[in-house]
Structure formats: structure tokens, C-alpha cells
C-alpha positions in Angstrom: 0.0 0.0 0.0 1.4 3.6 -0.8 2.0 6.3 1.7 -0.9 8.1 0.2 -3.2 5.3 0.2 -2.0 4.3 4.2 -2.7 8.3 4.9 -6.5 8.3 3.3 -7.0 4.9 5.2 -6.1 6.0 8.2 -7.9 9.5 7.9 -11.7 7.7 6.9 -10.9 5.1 9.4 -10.6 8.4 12.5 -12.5 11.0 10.9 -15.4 9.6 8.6 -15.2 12.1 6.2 -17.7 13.2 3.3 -15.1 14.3 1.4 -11.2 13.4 1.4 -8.5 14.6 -1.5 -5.0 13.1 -1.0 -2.5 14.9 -3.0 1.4 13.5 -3.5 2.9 16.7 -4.2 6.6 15.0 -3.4 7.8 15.9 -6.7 7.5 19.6 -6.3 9.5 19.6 -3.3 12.7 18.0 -5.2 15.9 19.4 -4.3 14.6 20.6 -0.6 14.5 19.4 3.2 13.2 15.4 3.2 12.3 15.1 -0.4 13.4 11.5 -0.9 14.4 10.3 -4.8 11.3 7.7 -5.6 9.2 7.8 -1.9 6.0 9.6 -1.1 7.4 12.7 1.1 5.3 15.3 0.8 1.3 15.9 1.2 -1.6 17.8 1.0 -5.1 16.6 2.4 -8.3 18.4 1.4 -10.4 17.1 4.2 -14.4 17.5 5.1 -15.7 16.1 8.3 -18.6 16.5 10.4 -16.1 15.4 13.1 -14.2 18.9 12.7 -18.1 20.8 13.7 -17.6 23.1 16.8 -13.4 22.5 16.0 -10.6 25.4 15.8 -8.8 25.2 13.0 -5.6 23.9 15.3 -7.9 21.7 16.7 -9.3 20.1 13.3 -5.3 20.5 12.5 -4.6 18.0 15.9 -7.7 15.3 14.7 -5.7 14.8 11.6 -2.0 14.5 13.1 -3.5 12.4 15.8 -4.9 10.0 13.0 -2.6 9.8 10.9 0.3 9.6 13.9 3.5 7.3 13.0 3.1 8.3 9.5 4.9 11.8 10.2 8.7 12.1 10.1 8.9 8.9 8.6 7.5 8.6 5.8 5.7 11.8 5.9 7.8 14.8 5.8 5.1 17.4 5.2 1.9 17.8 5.3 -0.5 20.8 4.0 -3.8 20.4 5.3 -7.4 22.0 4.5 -9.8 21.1 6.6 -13.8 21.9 6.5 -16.4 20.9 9.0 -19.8 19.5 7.6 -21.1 16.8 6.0 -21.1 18.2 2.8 -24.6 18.8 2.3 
């Protein structure tokens, strides 16, 4: 299973969301700080959740650490996030 994959997993797994984007945006970040040649480094998460209602943004920013924990620092070097609360409807 990809890093990206693992991350998404983990994420509807904790949060349920009703609307999840995964972006591997590694490439863009070659030649800087933890870009690894060939592994998945580098994310950005576009994330809706009715989980995240009555949530700071730090706090909705905390949820998605918390879930997708080990992940970061190894593999994960960065990760963008944009969370929404809501079910979408």
C-alpha cells in the first residue's frame, strides 16, 4: 500500500469524512529538506468532516495529526492540510 493510500485509510478510518483529496505533491518539493528520490514525502489533504463541527482550526489540524500519527517524520515529511467541518450537504 502507498503512503498516500495508508494516509486516506487511516484518515476515513478516524474522521469519517464526506469528502477526502490526497495529494502526493513530493515531486514539487525535489531538491529541498526530506524530499526522498522515488518515496512519497510530501502531502496535501483536502479534508471535510462532520467530526471537525464546533473544532478550531488547530484543533481540526490536531484530529488529523492524531490519525494519521507514525506516519509523520517517517515517511511523511510534510503535510498541507485544509480542513472543512460538515457533511457536505
Amino acid at each position: 500500500m502507498s503512503t498516500a493510500d495508508e494516509l486516506a485509510r487511516r484518515l476515513r478510518a478516524a474522521l469519517k469524512p464526506s469528502d477526502l483529496s490526497v495529494l502526493d505533491e513530493s515531486a514539487r518539493h525535489r531538491g529541498h529538506a526530506g524530499y526522498i528520490e522515488g518515496v512519497q514525502t510530501h502531502f496535501r489533504v483536502r479534508i471535510r468532516a462532520q467530526a471537525f463541527d464546533g473544532m478550531s482550526r488547530v484543533a481540526q489540524h490536531r484530529a488529523v495529526h492524531e490519525a494519521v500519527g507514525d506516519l509523520m517524520g517517517n515517511p511523511i515529511h510534510a503535510l498541507a492540510i485544509e480542513a472543512e467541518a460538515g457533511d457536505g450537504t
